[in-house]
N, C-alpha and C positions, 0 to 999 in steps of 0.2 A: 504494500500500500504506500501511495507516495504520500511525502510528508504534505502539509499543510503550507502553500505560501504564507508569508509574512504579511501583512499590515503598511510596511512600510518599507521604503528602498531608500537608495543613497548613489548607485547606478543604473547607467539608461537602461542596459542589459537586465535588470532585474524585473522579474514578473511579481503584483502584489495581488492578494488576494483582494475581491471584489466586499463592498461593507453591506450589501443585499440586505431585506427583512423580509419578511414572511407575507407581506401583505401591502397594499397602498403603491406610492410613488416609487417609492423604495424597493419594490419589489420586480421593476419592471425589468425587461429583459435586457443584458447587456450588448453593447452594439461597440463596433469601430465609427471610427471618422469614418472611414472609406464604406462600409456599409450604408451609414445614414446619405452620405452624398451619390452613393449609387441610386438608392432610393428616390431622390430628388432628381435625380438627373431623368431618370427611367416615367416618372412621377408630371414632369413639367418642364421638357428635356426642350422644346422651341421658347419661353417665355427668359425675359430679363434677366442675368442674373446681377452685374456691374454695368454702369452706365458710368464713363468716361466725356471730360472734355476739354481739347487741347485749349495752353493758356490762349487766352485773344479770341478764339472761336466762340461764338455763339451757340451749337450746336450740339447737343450730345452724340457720341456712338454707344452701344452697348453689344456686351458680349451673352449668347444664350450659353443655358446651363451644359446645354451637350459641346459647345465650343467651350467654354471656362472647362468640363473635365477632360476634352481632347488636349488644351492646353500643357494641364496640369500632369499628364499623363507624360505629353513630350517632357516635361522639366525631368520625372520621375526617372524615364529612359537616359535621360542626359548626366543624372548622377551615375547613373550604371554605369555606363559608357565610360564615365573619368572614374570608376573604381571604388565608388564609396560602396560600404557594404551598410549591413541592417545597422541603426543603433546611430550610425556614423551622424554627425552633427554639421550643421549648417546655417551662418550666422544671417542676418540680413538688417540692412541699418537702408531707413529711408520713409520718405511720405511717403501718405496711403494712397496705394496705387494698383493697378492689376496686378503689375508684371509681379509687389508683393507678396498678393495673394495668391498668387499663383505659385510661385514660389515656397510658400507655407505648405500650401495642401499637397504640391507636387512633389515636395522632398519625404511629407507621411506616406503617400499615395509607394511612392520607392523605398518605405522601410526604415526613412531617417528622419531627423528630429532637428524641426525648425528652433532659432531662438531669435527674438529680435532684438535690436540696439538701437536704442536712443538716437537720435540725430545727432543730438546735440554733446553728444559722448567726446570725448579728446582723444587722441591717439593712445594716450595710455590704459584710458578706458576700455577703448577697443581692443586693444593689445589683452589687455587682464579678462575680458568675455571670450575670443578667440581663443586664449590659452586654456580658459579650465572649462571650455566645453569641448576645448578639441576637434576646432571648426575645419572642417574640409573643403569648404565653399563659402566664399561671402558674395553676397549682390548687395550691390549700392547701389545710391539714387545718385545718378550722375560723378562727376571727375573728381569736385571736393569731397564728398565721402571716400570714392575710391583712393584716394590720394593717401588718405589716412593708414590704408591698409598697406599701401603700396608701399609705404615706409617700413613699418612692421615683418612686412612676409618672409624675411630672409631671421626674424626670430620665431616662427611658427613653421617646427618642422612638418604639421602633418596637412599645415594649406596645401589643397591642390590646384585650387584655381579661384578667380576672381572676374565677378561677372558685374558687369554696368548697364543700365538702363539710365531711358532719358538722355541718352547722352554718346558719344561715340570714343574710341580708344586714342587716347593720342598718341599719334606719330611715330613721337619722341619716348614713350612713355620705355622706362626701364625698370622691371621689376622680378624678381626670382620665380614666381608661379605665373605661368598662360592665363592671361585677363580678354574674356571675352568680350564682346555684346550681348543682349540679353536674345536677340535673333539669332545670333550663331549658335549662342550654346543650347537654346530648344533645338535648334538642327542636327547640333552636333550627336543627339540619343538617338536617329534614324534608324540606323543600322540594330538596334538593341530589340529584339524579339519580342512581341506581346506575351508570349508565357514565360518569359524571363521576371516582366513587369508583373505580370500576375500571380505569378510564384510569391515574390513580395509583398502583396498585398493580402494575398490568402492566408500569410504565414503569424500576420498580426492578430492580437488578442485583447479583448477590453480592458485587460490591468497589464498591457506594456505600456510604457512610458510613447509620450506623443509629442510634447511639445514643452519646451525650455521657457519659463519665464523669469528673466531678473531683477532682481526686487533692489531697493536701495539700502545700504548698511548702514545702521547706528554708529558703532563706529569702526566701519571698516571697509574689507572689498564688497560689491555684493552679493549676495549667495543666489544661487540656479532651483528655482519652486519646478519640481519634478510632475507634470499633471499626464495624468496616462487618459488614453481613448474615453475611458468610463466615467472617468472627471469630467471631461468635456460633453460629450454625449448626451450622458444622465443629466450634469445640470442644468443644459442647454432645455432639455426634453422637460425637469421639472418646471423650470420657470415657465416656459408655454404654456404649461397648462394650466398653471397659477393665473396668469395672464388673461388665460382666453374663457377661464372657469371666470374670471371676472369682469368679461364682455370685449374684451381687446380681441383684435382680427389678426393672424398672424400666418399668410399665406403668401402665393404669387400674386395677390395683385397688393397685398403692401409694399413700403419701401420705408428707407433712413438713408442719412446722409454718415461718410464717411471721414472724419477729419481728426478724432486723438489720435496719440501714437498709436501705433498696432501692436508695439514691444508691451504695450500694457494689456493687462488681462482683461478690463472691462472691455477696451476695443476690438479684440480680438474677439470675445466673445459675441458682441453685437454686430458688428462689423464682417465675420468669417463663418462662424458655428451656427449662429440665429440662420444664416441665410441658407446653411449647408442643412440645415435640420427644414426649414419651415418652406424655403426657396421663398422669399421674399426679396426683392432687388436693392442694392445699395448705388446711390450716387456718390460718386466721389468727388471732396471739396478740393476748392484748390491750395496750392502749398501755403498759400498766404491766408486760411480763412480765419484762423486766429488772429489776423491784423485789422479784418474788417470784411474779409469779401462771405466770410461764414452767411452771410441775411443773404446775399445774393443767392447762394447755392440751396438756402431753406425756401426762399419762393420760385427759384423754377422747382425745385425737386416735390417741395410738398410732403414732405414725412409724414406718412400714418404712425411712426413712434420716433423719439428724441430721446438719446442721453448727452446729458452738458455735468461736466462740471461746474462748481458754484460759481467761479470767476465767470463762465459763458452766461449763466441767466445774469449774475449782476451786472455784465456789461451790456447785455437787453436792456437792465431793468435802469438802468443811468440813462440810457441812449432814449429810449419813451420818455423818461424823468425830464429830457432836455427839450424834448418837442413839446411835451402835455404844456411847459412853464408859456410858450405862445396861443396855447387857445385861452379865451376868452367869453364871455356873455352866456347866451343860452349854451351854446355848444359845452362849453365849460360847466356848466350844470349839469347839462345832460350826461353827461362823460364819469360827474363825481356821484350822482343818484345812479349809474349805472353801477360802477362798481360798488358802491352800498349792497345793490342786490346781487353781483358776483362774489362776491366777499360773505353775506348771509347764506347763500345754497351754499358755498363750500366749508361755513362753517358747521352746516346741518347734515353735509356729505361727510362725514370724518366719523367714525365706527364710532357707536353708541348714542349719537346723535339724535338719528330716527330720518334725518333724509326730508324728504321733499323740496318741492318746488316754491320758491317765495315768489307775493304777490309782484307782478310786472316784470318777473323773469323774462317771461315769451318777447317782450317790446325791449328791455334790455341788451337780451342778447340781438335781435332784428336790428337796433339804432349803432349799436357802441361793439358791443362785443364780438362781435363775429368779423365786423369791419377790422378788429383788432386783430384778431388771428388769423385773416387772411394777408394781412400786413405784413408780418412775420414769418408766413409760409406756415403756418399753422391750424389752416382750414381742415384738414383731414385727419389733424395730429388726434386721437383719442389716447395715448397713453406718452408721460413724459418723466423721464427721472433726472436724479440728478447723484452724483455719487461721485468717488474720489477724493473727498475732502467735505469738512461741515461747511452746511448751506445755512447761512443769515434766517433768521425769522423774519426779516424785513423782506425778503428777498422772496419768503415761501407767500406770508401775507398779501404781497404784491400782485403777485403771480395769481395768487386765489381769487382777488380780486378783479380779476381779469373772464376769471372763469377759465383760468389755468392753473388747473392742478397741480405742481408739482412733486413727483410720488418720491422722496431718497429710501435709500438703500445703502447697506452698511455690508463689507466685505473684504477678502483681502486676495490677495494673489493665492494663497497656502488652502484657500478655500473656493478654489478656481469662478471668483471674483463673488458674486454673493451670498452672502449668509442669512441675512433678511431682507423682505419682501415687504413695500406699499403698493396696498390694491387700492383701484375704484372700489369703494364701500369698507375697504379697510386697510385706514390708512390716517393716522394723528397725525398733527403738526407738531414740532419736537420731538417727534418720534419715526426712527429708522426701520419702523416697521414687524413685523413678527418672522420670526424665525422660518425659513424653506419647510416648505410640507417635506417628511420626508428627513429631514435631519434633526439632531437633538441638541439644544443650549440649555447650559447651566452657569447660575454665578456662582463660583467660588466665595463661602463665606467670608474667608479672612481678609481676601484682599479685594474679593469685588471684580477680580477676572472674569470675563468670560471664556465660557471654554465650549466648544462644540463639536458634533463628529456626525457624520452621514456620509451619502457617495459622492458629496465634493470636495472631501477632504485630500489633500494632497496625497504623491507615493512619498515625499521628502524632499532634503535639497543633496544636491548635486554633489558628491565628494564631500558627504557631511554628514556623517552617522552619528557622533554625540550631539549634534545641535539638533538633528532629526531626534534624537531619541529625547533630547530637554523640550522637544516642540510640542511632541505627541507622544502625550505620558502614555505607561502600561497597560491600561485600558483602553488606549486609542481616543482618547480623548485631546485636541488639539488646542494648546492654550494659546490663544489670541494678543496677548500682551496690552489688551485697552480692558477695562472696568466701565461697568454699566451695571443697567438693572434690569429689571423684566418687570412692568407691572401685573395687577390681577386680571387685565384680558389680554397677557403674553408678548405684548407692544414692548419694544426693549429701546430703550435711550442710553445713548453713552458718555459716561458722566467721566472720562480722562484716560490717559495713557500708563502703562505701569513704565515702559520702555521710554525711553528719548528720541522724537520726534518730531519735526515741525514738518505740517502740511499748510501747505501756503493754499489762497482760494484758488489756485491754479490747476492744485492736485498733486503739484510736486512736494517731494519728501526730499526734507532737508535734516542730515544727520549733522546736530548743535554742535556736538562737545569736534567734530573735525571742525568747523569750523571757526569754534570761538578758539580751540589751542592754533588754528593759524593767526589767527588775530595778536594773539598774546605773544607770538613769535613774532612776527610782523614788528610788534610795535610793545618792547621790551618794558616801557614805562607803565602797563598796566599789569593790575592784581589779578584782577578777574575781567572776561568777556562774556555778555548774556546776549545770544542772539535772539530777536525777536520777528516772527512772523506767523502764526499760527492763524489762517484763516484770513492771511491782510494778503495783498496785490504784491509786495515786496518785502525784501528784510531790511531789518534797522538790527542796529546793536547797542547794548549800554554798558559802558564801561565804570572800573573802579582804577585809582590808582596807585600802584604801590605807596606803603607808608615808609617818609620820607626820602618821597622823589623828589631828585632835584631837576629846577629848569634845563640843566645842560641835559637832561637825558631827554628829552624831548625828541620827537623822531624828524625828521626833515620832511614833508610830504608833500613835495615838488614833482612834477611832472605825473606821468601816465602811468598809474599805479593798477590797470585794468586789469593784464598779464597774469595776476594776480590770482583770479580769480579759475583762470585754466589748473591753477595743482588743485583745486578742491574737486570733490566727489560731486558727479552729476546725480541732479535731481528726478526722482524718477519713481515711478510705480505707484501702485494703489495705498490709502488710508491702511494703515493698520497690517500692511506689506513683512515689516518685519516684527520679531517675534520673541528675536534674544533681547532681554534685557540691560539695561546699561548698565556697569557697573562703577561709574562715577555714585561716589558716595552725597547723601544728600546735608545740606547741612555745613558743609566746608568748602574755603575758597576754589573757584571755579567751577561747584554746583548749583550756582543760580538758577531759579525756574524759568523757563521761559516757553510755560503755556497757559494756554486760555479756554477753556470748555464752556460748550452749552449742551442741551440736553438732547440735542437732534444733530449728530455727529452722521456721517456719511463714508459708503463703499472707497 
């Protein structure tokens, strides 16, 4: 009789047992990526799947679902072809873009295990993901990503190649590993036999490892969140029907827009898996939509659903704030009596309430509100989150008043992105929602941890057995590193972090204590460095100064001190991402606090 898999892994190579129950969400049958998207493909094989549109053009293309997996398929033949075998890793740094996605599914689709990289990553960064995931392939978004790598490649012995999109090889270009185009190297797998491909794909299982995410370190490199087919699949599969059990549409003829990173798990997961599970079509924004053009690509596209980070609705909810200040007279009336009665249905829509419709709703929404949401590209939207970081109450009120719901969600990378769920009909304000049908939360008495376990629970991280096994104690219980509560109808708020933190409204995660000890290094005349940004647009820091400094130690801070900023650790990944605790002691110089909680904390 063979033994029992394990629980939990620490190699790609490693098969874990599935966390199944007996009954419910939990019990349903386990699948591959490649399974669920054959389904889709077979399912709604002529209809949308990515709509693309070049910068300047006007015009979308789009690719259907049996062309995106003929794609994906060439990618798959093309790692063959250059020699990666099963397990083998493959990095990919860039906007969301097909040739990404493509990329993603066509390296599982061949047996191997995508990881993505930050854009915004440094050469060393890159260097340190390349190295401990043992990348065989990187694709970049054009020649400055590539560049990055191209420096590197002759310290990564087992790169075998580098592939560019968007962009052409240059000339000149000299580098240790054969750097393709993203058109040569799909050609380059021709030759590679369909049951070579398919042997590959037959050969995967719902608890091998599928796909790499890197989370950002407290204080340190940061570690590889191990999620296998069943991770993804299942949570994909529970949240749908969370979703659709609470009236959301979620097929081919929805759509969303496509604009976080995709190295982050929420993106990935709404942006890749939703579309691979439900075939629903993703428009892709363009690389600037964070700067402003994001409103353009939400009224052509018209999302049936949205997830933003809390920076994306507060800088909606500024940009309206700026226009609303020029209306005037009745209009101005009408606009402030409308949202009075947007603002009362959504405070009578919030679980326990009792619901209904207030008087003048129907002319409300007919005069003001719907005008509004068609504004925005949000005529069709019925279901909107917001997650990655805590969301303002001013920012949710706002929103409500609008006759825009917005639902948060609380999660992390370890938990292949959500933990809990806001529905239409259930769903508080200050509150991140109730726990995934299908998984179990509890708070730790003493400290007020949460701790949770079901089948989205990660296989581990990457080359990291003790910190897997401090993550996801004996019982398989995975402790989260934030403190909250659950009230008496299971609604859970979280009320701080055990770990060291800062999540800017952006979503990025910013590890303090690298930071303030480069500060103190920098600039030798202070005691202590408290970086501050939890929840704000940027960092600030406050200082102390050593006892009895004198003016001669004063630092010079003359010219372009930016450069600076390149040795610090890039910001990155979901709320509540990592897990290890900080081991800065509280109470003594250089342990300054530097966070700020409310009770509706976010994914």
């Amino acid at each position: 009789m063979a033994a029992a898999k394990p629980l939990t892994a620490w190699e790609v190579h490693q098969e874990v047992s599935l966390r199944t129950t007996a009954s419910g969400i939990g019990a349903a049958t386990p699948k591959t990526i490649i399974q669920v998207f054959q389904g889709t493909v077979k399912r709604v094989p002529n209809h949308p799947a990515y709509y693309t549109k070049a910068p300047g053009s006007s015009s979308y293309t789009f690719k259907t679902w049996t062309q995106y997996y003929a794609d994906c398929r060439a990618f798959a033949k093309s790692l063959i072809a250059l020699g990666l075998a099963p397990f083998h890793v493959i990095n990919i740094i860039g906007f969301n873009s097909i040739e990404w996605v493509t990329a993603c599914i066509g390296a599982i689709l061949g047996g191997c295990i995508p990881a993505g990289v930050y854009t915004t990553s440094n050469p060393e960064a890159c260097h340190f993901i390349a190295e401990h995931s043992e990348a065989h392939v990187v694709l970049c978004d054009g020649v400055a990503q590539l560049e990055k790598y191209v420096a590197i490649a002759h310290k990564l012995p087992v790169l075998k190649a580098l592939v560019v999109y968007n962009d052409v090889v240059p000339s000149d270009l000299n580098c240790s590993v054969p750097v393709f185009t993203f058109a040569d190297f799909l050609a380059s797998g021709s030759g590679v036999d369909d049951t070579a491909l398919e042997a590959r794909m037959n050969a995967q299982k719902p608890g091998n490892c599928c796909t790499l995410i890197y989370t950002s370190g407290t204080t340190g490199n940061p570690k590889a969140v191990m999620l296998s087919h069943d991770n993804l699949t299942w949570t994909v599969e529970a949240v749908c029907q969370s979703y659709e059990a609470a009236g959301s549409i979620l097929n081919q003829h929805s759509n969303t827009v496509s604009y976080l990173p995709l190295s982050h798990v929420a993106a990935q997961l709404f942006d890749i898996y939703l579309p691979i599970t439900r075939g629903l079509a993703i428009y892709f924004a363009q690389p600037d939509a964070l700067k402003g053009s994001l409103g353009t690509t939400l009224k052509e596209a018209r999302p049936t659903l949205f997830f933003a980070v809390p920076r994306v609705w507060e800088k909606m909810m500024e940009k309206m704030i700026s226009i609303g200040r020029g209306t005037t007279g009745l209009k101005k009336t009408l606009v402030t009596w409308a949202k009075s009665v947007g603002a009362a249905k959504n405070e009578a829509a919030q679980f326990g309430k009792g619901g209904g419709t207030p008087c003048g709703y129907t002319i409300a929404q007919r005069l003001i509100l719907s005008k509004v949401r068609a504004a925005l590209g949000f005529d069709r939207c019925d279901t909107m989150f917001s997650g990655a970081a805590p969301i303002s109450l001013e920012a949710v009120k706002f929103f409500a008043a609008l006759d825009i719901p917005v639902y948060e969600l609380f999660g992390q990378s370890e938990c292949t992105g959500p933990t809990t769920l806001s529905l239409a009909g259930a769903w508080k304000v200050s509150s991140v929602g109730m726990p995934m049908q299908g998984t179990q939360m509890q708070v730790v008495e003493d400290t007020q941890e949460l701790i949770y376990q079901g089948r989205n629970t990660m296989m581990g991280y990457l080359k990291a057995e003790q910190i897997t096994k401090d993550t996801i104690d004996a019982d398989g219980w995975l402790h989260s590193g934030d403190c909250g509560k659950l009230d008496e109808d299971n609604f859970c708020s979280i009320t701080g972090r055990i770990k060291e933190l800062i999540i800017t409204a952006g979503g990025e995660n910013i590890p303090p204590v690298l930071l303030e000890d480069a500060i103190k290094e920098e600039i030798p005349l202070l005691s202590n460095a408290m970086a501050i940004g939890d929840r704000r647009k940027f960092l600030t820091a406050v200082f102390t100064l050593k006892h009895g400094a004198r003016h001669s130690d004063r630092p010079r801070i003359h010219g372009d001190h930016r450069g600076r900023g390149q040795d610090l650790p890039q910001g990155q990944g979901l709320r509540g991402d990592e897990v290890e605790k900080s081991q800065r002691p509280r109470g003594v110089p250089g342990a300054a606090h530097s966070k700020v909680y409310h009770s509706g904390q976010g994914l």
